[in-house]
C-alpha positions as CSV (number, residue, x, y, z in Angstrom):
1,X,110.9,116.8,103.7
2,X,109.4,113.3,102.3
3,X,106.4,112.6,104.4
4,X,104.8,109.1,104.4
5,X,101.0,108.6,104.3
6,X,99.0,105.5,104.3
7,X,95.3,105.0,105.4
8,X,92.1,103.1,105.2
9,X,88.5,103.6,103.7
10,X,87.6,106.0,106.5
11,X,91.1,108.2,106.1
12,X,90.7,108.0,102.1
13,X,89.8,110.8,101.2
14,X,91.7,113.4,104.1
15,X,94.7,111.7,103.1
16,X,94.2,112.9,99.3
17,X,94.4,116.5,101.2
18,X,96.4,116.2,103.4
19,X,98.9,115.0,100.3
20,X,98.2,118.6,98.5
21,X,98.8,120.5,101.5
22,X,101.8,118.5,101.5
23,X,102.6,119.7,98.1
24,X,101.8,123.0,98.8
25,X,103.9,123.7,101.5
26,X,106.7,121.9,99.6
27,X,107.3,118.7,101.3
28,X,107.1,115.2,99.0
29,X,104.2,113.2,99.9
30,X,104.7,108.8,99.6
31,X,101.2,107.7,99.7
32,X,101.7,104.1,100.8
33,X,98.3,103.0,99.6
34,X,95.2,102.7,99.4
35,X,95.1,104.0,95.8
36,X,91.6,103.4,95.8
37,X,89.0,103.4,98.2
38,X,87.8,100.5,99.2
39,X,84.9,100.4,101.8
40,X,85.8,97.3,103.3
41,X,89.5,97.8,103.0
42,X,91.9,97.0,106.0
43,X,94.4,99.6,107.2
44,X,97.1,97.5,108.5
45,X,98.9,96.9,105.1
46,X,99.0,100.8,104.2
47,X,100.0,102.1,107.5
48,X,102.5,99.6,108.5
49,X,104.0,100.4,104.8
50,X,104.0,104.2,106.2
51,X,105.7,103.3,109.4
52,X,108.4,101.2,108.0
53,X,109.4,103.6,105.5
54,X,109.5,106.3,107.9
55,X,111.6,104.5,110.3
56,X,113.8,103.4,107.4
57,X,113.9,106.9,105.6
58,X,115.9,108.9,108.3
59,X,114.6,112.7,108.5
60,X,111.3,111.8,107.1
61,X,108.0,112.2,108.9
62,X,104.5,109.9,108.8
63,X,101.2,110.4,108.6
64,X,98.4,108.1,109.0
65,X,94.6,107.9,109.0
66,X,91.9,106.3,110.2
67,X,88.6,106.4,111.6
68,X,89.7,107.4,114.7
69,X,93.3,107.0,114.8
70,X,93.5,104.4,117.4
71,X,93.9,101.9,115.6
72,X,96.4,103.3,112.8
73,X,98.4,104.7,115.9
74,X,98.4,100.8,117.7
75,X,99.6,99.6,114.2
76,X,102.5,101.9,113.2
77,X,104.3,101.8,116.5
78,X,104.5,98.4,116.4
79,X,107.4,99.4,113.7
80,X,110.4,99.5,115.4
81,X,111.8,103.1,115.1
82,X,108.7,104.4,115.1
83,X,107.2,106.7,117.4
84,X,103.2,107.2,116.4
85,X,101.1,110.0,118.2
86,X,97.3,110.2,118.0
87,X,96.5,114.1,117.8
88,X,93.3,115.7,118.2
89,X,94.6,119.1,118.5
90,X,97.6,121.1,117.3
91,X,98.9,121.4,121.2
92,X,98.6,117.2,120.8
93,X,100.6,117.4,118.0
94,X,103.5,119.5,119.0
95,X,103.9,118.0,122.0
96,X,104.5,114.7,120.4
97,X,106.5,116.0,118.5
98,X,108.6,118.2,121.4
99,X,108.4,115.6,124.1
100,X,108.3,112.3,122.4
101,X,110.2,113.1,118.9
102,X,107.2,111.2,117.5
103,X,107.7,110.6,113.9
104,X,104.5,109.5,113.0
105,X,101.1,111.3,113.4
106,X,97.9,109.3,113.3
107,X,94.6,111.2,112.5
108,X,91.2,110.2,113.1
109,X,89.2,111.6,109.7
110,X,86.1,111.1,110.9
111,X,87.1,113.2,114.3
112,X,88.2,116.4,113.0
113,X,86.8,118.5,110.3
114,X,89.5,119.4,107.4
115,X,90.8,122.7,108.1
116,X,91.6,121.6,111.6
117,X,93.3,117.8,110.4
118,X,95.3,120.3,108.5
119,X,96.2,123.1,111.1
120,X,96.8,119.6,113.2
121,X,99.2,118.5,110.5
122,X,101.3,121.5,110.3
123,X,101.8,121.9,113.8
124,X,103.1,118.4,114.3
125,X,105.4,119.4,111.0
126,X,106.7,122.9,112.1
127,X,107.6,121.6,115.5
128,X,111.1,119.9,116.4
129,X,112.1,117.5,119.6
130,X,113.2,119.8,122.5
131,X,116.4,117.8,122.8
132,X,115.6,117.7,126.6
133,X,117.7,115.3,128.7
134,X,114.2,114.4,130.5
135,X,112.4,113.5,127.1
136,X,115.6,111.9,125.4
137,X,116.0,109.7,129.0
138,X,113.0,108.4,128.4
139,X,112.9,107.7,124.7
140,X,115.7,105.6,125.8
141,X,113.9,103.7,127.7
142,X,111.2,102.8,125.4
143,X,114.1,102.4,122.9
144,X,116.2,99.6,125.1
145,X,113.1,98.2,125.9
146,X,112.2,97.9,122.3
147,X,115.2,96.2,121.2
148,X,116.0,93.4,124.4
149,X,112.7,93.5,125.8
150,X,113.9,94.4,129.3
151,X,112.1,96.5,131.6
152,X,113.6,99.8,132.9
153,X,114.6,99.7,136.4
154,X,112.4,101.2,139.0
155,X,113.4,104.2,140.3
156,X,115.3,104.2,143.5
C-alpha cells in the first residue's frame, strides 16, 4: 500500500521512521516534504500535499506529524476526501479507522515515544472500516455536507 507522509520541524524526524517501518513492512512510503528540517518550518504545505494525494490516490493511506497533531489533523481534513484522525493510542487508531474509515492519521511526535508512534501506526494500518450501516450513515452525512454545505436534518 502507498502511504503518504508529510510533517513539520517537530514531526521531522518520527516521520524518517515511521517511513522505514513503512518499508519494512512492505508498504511505499511518499514523503510529501519537509526534506529537511527546518526549525521554523510551517506544516501546512507538507500535510495538505499528504492529504490531497491521499484523497486523490484511491486505496492509499496518510500519515501526518506534528507537535501535537492538532494542528496537522485541522489541516488535512480540510481536503475534501479526507478523513484525518488524531491518535494517541492504538484503540484511537483503529477505531478511526473501524468507525470513521479515516484515511489519514495525524501523530503528535512530541506526545508519544517511538515504539508506541509506531505500534499506533500499524494499528491504524492493520485495521479496515467495519462497513456498518451506522458508521457508513454517518460518513454520509459529513460527505453531503462536505460537498453542498447543507446541514443533516435533525432527527425526528
Amino acid at each position: 500500500m502507498r502511504v503518504h507522509l508529510g510533517s513539520d520541524h517537530a514531526g521531522f524526524e518520527l516521520k524518517a521512521v515511521i517511513a522505514q517501518r513503512l518499508s519494512e513492512l512492505g508498504h511505499e512510503a511518499v514523503d510529501h516534504g519537509p526534506a529537511v528540517y527546518d526549525a521554523v518550518d510551517d506544516y501546512p504545505p507538507y500535510v495538505l500535499r499528504a492529504a490531497v494525494a491521499t484523497a486523490e490516490d484511491r486505496g492509499s493511506l496518510g500519515v501526518v506529524l506534528g507537535g501535537s497533531g492538532n494542528g496537522e489533523a485541522i489541516a488535512a481534513n480540510k481536503v475534501t476526501g479526507v478523513r484525518c484522525a488524531l491518535a494517541w493510542s492504538t484503540e484511537t487508531a483503529e477505531l478511526g479507522r473501524q468507525h470513521n474509515d479515516a484515511n489519514v492519521l495525524s501523530l503528535g511526535a512530541r506526545m508519544h515515544d517511538e515504539a508506541t508512534a509506531l505500534a499506533i501506526l500499524e494499528a491504524f494500518l492493520a485495521t479496515d472500516y467495519s462497513g456498518d450501516e451506522r458508521h457508513t450513515r454517518r460518513i454520509t452525512m459529513l460527505s453531503d455536507f462536505e460537498s453542498t454545505g447543507e446541514l443533516p436534518p435533525l432527527p425526528g
